[in-house]
C-alpha positions in Angstrom: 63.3 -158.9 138.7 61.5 -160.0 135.8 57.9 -161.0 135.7 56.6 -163.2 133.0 53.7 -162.7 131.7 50.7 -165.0 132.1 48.1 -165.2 128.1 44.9 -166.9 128.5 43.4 -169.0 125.6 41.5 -167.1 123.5 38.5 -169.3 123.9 38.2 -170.3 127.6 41.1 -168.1 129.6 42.3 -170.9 130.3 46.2 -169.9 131.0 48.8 -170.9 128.3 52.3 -170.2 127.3 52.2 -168.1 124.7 49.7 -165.5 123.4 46.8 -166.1 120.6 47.1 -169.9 121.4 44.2 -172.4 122.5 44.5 -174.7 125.5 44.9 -178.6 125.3 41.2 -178.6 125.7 39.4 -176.4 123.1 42.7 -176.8 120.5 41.2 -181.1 120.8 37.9 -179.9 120.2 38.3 -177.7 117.5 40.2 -180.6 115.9 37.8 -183.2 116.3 35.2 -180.5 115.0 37.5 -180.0 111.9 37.6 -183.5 111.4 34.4 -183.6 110.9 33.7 -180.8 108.8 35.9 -182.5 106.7 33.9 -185.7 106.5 30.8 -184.2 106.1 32.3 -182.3 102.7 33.4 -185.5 102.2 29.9 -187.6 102.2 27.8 -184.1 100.4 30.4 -184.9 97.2 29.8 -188.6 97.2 26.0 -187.9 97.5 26.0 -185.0 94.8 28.0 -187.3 92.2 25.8 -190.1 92.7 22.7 -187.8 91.9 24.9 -186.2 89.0 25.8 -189.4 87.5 22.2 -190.6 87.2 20.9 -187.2 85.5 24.0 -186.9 83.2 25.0 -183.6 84.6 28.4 -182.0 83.3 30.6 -180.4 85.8 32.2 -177.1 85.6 35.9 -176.0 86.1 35.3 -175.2 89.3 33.5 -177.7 91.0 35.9 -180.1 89.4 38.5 -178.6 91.4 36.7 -178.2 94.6 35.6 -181.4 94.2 39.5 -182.8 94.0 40.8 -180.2 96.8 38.7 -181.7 99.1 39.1 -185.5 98.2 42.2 -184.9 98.4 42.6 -183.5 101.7 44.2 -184.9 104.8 42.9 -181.7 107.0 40.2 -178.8 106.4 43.9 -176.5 107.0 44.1 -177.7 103.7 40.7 -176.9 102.0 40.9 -173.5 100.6 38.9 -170.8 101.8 34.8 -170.8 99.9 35.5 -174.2 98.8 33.0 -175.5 101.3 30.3 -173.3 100.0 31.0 -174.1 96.0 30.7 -177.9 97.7 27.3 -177.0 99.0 25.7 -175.3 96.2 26.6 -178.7 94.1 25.4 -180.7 97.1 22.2 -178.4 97.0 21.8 -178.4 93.3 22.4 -182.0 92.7 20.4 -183.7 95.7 17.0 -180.3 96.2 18.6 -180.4 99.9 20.2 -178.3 102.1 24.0 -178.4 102.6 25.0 -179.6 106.3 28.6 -178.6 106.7 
């Protein structure tokens, strides 16, 4: 007789089907929190150019990337890893404020 085994979801124990995987619940909220995230990356860039285009400030390589990866992005699965903080150090530079991601 075999007995199946029961996984939990890692953030509530809720049960689930298979193992490492979040429940209905917490997988909607940690999309809705992505989402977000996201939009708030989003708004610091639009922000940050504005300030940059009224003090004639040239862009680097790298922020120039950033900048597109995450313009360009349909989900923060997409965003590369540190391109939020590069994102936030602009933000901070540009605006004297602190980064809200």
């Amino acid at each position: 007789m075999k007995i199946e085994e029961q996984f939990k979801c890692v953030v509530c124990d809720a049960p689930i089907k298979y193992k490492g995987e979040l429940c209905d619940i917490c997988e909607a909220e940690v999309q809705a929190e992505d989402e977000k995230t996201l939009s708030n990356l989003k708004k610091m860039i639009q922000t940050a150019n504005n300030a940059a285009e009224r003090s004639g400030y040239l862009h680097g390589q790298i922020e120039l990337v950033s900048i597109e990866r995450v313009m360009d992005a349909q989900s923060i699965v997409s965003v590369p890893p540190g391109v939020d903080r590069v994102i936030g150090a602009y933000y901070e530079r540009m605006t004297g404020r602190k980064a809200y991601y």
